[in-house]
N, C-alpha and C positions, 0 to 999 in steps of 0.2 A: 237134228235141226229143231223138232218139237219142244223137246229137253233145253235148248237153249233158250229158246223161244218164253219157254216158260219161268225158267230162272230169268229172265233179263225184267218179263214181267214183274217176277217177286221182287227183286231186286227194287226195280222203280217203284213199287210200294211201298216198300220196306226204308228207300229214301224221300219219299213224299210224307209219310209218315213221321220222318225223323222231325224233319223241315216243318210243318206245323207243331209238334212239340219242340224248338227251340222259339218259332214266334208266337207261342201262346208264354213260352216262359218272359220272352222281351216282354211282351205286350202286360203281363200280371205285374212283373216289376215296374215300368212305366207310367201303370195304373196307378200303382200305387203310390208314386213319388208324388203326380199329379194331384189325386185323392189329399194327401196328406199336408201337399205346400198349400193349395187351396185353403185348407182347415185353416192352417194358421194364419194363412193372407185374412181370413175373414171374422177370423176370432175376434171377439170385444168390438168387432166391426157391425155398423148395422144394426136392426130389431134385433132383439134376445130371440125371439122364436128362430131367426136363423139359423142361429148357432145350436139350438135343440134339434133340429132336424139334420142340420148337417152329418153332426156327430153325436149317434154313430150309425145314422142310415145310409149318408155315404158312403163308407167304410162297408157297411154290410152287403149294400146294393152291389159295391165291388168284388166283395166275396161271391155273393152270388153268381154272378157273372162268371167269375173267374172257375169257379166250383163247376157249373153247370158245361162249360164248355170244354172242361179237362178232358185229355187221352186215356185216361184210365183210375182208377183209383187212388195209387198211389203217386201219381201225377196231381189230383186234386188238390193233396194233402200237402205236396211241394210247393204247387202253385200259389198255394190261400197263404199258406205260411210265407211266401215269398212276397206276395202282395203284402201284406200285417203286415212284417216287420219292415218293407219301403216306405209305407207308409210311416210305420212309428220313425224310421231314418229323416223322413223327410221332412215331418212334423217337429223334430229335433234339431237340425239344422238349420231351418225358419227362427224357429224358438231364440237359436244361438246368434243367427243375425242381429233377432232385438233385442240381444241381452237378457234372453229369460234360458235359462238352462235347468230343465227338469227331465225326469223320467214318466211324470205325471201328465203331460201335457195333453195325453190319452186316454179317458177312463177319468180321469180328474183325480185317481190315487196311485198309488201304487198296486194296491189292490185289483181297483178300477183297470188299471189297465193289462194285469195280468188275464183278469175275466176279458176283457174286449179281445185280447190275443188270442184267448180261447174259443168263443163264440164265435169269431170270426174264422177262425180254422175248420171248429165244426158243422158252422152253416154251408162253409165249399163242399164239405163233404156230402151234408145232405144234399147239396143243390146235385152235386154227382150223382146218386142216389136215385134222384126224382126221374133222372131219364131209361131209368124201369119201367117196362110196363104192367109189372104184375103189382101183390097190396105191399111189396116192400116202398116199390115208388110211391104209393100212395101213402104209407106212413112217410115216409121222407118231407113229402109236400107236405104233408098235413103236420109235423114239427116246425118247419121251415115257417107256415102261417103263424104256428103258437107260437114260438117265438116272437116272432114282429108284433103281433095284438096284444101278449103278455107285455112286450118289452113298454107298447103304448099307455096298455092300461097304468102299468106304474110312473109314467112320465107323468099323464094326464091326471091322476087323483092325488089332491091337495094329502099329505103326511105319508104318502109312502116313499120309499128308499131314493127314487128318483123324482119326487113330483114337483113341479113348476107351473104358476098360473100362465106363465107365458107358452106354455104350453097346447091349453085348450083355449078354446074349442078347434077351431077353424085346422090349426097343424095337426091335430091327435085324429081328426078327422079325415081329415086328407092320406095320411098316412093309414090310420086302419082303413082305408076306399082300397087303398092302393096293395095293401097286404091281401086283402078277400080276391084282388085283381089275378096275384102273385098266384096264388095258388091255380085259379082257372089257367093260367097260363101256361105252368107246368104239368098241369095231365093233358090228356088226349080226349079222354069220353066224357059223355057226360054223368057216369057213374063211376070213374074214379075221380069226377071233380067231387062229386057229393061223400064220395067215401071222404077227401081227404079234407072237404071243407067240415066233416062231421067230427073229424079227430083234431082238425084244428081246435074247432071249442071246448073241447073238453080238457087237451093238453092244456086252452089259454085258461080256461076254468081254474081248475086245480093248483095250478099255478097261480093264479090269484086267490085261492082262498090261502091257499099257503105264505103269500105273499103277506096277507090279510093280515092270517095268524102270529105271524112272525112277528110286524110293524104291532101289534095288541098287544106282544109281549106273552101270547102264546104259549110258541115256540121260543124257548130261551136258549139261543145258539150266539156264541160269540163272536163275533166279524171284526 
């Protein structure tokens, strides 16, 4: 009677388990569709600053989410992937409504949007990641910051690969408020916030000199 007692148990775990991994996958897809028709509802719509924050911090913020919340690892990697490409679905079928048919419409290249496909996969991941408690989470988080601050710096400073006046101030600020936020939010203490806020700078550092170098003509790498 124990024995049964106890598989009937596993059992209802083992299907409540399923059951939130089938609506975490609706919910990543959904996101994404949403995420994505928005982009193009509001494209060339509105202040230019809009449309720099939207995309691709929308997009990332969804990642995040979606990353952070996954059943396992390899679930992450499904989910981020499945959000990305609803989104590029649904940002393409907008697109087709107004007679603009691109693969670009993402990333603004071809290039552009094979990197956004990627970043955004890998962000899910780290965001999975961060719910570690040991210094893996904390490097996690502290990518996850450089990222966002690195991605800002190059928005926000006039001749680098992304930068736009409409950019700064007020957007590139708000957004880096909200990345330093990001991180405190994902650890627990208050010494893996300083561990991961202390690897943020340095990732977002280096990456900017690198960034730096490159735009200087540096580094002479072909893109």
């Amino acid at each position: 009677m124990n024995n049964t007692a106890i598989e009937y148990a596993d059992f209802a775990e083992y299907d409540r388990r399923l059951r939130c991994i089938e609506r975490h996958l609706v919910a990543a897809f959904s996101g994404g569709l949403l995420v994505g028709l928005v982009g193009m509802l509001i494209s060339g719509r509105g202040p230019e600053w809009l449309g720099h924050v939207y995309e691709p911090y929308a997009y990332l913020a969804l990642s995040l989410v979606v990353g952070v919340t996954a059943s396992g690892f390899g679930w992450a990697l499904l989910t981020t992937f499945l959000a990305a490409v609803s989104t590029l679905v649904a940002a393409l079928g907008a697109g087709a409504l107004a007679g603009v048919v691109a693969f670009d419409v993402i990333g603004g290249s071809a290039a552009g949007l094979n990197w956004m496909l990627a970043l955004l996969v890998g962000l899910g991941l780290l965001a999975y990641v961060t719910r570690r408690d040991d210094v893996w989470g904390d490097l996690a988080a502290g990518a996850v910051g450089a990222v966002l601050i690195a991605d800002v710096v190059d928005r926000a400073t006039p001749g680098f690969i992304d930068g736009g006046q409409s950019f700064w101030p007020l957007p590139a600020l708000v957004i880096g408020l909200l990345s330093v936020a990001l991180v405190f939010v994902l650890r627990r203490n208050a010494r893996a916030r300083v561990r991961a806020l202390a690897l943020s700078a340095v990732f977002a550092g280096v990456f900017t000199v690198c960034l730096a170098a490159f735009v200087a003509g540096w580094i002479p790498l072909a893109i």
